[in-house]
C-alpha positions, -999 to +999 in steps of 0.1 A: -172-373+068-185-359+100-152-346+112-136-333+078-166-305+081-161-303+118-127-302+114-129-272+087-151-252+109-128-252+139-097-245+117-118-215+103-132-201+135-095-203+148-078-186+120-106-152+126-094-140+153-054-142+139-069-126+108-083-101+129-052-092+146-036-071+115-053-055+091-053-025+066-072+006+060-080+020+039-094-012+021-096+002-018-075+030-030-077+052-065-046+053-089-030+092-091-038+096-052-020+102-025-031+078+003-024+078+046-024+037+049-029+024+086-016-010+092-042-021+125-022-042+146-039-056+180-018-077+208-037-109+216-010-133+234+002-130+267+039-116+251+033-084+243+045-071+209+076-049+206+081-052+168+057-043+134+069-052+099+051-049+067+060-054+031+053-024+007+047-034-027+067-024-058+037-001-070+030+023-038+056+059-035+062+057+001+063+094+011+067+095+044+064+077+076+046+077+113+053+059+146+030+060+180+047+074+209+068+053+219+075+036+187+105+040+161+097+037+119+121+026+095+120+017+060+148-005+041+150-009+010+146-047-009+174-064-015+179-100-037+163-114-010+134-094+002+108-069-006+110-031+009+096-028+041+088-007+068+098-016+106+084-003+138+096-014+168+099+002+205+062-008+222+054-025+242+018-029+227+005-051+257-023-081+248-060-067+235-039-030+231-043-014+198-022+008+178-022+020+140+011+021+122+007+046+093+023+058+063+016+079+035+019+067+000+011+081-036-005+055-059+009+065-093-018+068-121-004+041-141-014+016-118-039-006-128-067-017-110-062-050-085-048-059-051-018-050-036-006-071-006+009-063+025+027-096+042+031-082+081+048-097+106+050-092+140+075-098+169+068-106+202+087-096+235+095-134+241+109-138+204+084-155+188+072-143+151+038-145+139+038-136+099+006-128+076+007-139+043+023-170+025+024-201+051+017-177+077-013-172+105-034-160+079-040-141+046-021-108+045-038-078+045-051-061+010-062-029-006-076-032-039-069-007-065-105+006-085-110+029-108-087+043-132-064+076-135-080+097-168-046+108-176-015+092-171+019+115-166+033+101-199-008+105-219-008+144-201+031+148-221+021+137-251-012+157-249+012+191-238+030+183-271+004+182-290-011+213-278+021+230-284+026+214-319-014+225-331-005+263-316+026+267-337+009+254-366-024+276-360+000+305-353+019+299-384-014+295-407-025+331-392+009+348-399+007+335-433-029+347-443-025+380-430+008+388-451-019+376-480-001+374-514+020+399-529+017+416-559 
């Protein structure tokens, strides 16, 4: 019994620091925005790390993209068997370095309020891979989505219509009065 909770403790004071080692920011984004995201990325083995790669999910408009000196960006699209992503690679970011990897992305005002997930992995100079998210070091990094977008693009159509549709007929009412009858 003893070491179970011992056990636990030690696995979760060694997966911190790993969760530590990529995160996101911002942490909580607002639909119809458009949004610079930073994927935080710090070295903390020996290799250092010459390769960044994050999964950009389905609901994010990836506008644009930004590498550190010394670093390349490239986005590929998903294919059967994996999401879209963005790459950097170049480095190297040596261990206990730090470096942002950004990107700018519009949340469309559709979305509805959750968490996106960004699996990351990153590449180290010696080969190895160390992967967050699904059976990886640890969790992958989040944003949540709050709040909601008043109007949507298809609610502010609809709305134009109707605005158009109630002028006509106002316009058509006032044409119609002022003729009057005719005797």
């Amino acid at each position: 019994m003893r070491c179970s909770t011992a056990c636990l403790l030690v696995g979760l004071l060694a997966a911190a620091p790993a969760a530590a080692q990529v995160s996101i920011a911002p942490d909580a984004v607002e639909p119809g925005t458009v949004v610079r995201l930073a994927l935080r990325v710090v070295t903390a083995s020996d290799a250092p790390t010459v390769a960044v790669r994050v999964a950009v999910p389905e609901a994010l408009v990836v506008l644009g993209l930004d590498a550190p000196p010394g670093w390349r960006a490239t986005w590929t699209d998903a294919t059967g068997t994996a999401p879209r992503a963005i790459e950097w690679t170049g480095g190297p970011l040596a261990r206990a370095e730090f470096r942002e990897f950004a990107f700018l992305v519009r949340i469309p005002a559709d979305v509805r309020r959750g968490t996106l997930v960004f699996p990351a992995t990153l590449r180290a100079a010696d080969g190895t891979e160390r992967a967050w998210g699904a059976a990886g070091v640890a969790p992958a990094p989040t944003v949540e989505i709050r709040g909601r977008a008043l109007v949507t693009p298809g609610a502010a159509f609809a709305l134009a219509g109707a605005a158009v549709g109630l002028a006509a007929l106002a316009l058509g009412l006032a044409v119609s009065r002022r003729a009057g009858p005719r005797t």
